[in-house]
C-alpha positions in Angstrom: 0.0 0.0 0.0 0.8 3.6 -0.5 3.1 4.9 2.3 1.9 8.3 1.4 -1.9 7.4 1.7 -0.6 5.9 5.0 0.8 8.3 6.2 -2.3 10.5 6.2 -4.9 7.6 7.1 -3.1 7.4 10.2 -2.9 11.1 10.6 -6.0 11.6 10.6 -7.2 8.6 13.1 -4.9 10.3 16.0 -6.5 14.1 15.0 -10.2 12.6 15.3 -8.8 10.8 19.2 -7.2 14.4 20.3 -10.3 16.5 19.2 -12.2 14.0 21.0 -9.9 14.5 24.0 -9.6 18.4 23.9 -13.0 19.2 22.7 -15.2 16.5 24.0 -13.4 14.9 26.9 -16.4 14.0 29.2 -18.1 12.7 26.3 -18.0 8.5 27.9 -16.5 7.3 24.6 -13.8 9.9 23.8 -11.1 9.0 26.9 -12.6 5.4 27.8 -12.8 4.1 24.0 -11.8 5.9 21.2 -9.1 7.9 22.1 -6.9 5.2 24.1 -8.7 1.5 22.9 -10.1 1.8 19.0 -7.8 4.5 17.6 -4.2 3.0 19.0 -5.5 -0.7 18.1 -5.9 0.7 14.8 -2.4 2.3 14.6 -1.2 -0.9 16.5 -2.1 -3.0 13.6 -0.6 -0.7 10.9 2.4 -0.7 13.4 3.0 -4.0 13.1 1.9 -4.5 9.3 5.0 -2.1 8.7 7.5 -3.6 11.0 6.9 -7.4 10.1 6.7 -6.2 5.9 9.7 -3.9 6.4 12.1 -4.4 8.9 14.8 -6.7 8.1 14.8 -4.9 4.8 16.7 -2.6 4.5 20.2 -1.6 7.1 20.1 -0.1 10.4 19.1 -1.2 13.8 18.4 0.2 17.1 22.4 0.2 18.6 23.2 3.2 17.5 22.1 6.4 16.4 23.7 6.0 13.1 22.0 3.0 13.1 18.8 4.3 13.5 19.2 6.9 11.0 20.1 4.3 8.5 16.6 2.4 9.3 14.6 5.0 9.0 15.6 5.9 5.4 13.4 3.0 4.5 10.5 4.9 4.1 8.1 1.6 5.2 10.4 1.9 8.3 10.1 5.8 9.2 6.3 5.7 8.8 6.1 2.8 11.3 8.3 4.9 13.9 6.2 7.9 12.9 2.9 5.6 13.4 4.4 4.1 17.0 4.4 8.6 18.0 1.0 8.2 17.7 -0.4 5.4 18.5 1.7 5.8 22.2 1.1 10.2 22.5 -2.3 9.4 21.7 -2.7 7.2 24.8 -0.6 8.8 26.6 -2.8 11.9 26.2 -6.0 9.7 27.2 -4.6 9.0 30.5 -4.1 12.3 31.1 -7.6 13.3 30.2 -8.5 10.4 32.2 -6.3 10.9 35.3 -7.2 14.7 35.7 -11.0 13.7 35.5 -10.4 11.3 38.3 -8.6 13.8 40.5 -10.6 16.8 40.0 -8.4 18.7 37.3 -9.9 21.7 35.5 -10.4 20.6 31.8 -8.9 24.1 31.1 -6.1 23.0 32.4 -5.5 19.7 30.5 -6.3 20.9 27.1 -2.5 22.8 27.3 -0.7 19.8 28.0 -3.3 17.8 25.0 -1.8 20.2 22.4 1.9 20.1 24.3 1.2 15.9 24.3 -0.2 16.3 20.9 2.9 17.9 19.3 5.8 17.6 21.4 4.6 14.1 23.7 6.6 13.7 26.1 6.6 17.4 27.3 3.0 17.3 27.4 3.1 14.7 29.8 5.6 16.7 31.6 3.6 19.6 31.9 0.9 17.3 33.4 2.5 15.8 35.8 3.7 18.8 36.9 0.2 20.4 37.0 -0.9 17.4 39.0 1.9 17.6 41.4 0.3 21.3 42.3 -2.8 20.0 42.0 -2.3 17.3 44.7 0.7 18.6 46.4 2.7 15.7 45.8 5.3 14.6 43.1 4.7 11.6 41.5 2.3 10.3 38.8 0.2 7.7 41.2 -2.2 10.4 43.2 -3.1 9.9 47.4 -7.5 9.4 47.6 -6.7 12.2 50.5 -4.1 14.3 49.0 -6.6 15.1 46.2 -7.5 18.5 45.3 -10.1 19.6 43.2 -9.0 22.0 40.9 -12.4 23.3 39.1 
């Protein structure tokens, strides 16, 4: 299949999950199904279509940088990296949608580390965790029943 056409299919699956999250996150399907179950199965699956077609095919590994960079100019190979970003920010961003709900987190709040998660993952999460650590007065990603706040 056309790594191009790919390329925006999967696109397009993790922007419907993260305006489900930012826009609609109380919504019961958007951060208990769609957004971390149906959407990363689906990039799961194309994941793992790429790596078992491609890898193998082409040199480069995971040893070295340089060896990276050699496996990713397989094309096949740098979409499957590009479709394991998603799939895992994607979830990553439903827990936090999730986890805020749980404690009592503003949506306001969340929707800056969504975009942050969205675009630049990991420091998304970051900013999370650190708005949860205020939140709850603790640091940590695993929240005390009592320690909670509610930040509405």
């Amino acid at each position: 299949m056309n790594p191009n056409l790919l390329f925006k299919l999967a696109n397009n699956a993790a922007l419907i999950g993260w305006i489900l999250l930012i826009f609609l996150p109380r919504w019961r399907w958007s951060a208990r199904l769609i957004a971390p179950v149906l959407i990363p199965v689906l990039l799961a699956v194309l994941y793992a279509f790429l790596v078992i077609t491609q890898f193998g095919h082409s040199p480069g590994g995971f040893s070295s940088l340089s060896s990276v960079g050699l496996l990713f100019q397989n094309r096949g190979m740098l979409l499957a990296g590009w479709v394991h970003y998603l799939a895992f920010d994607l979830f990553v961003g439903s827990w936090e949608v999730r986890d805020a709900q749980r404690i009592g987190i503003a949506h306001y709040l969340v929707a800056p580390c969504l975009v942050l998660t969205f675009l630049f993952g990991p420091a998304g999460w970051l900013l999370y965790v650190m708005i949860k650590s205020v939140a709850l007065r603790t640091i940590g990603i695993e929240g005390d029943d009592a320690a909670q706040a509610s930040f509405s």
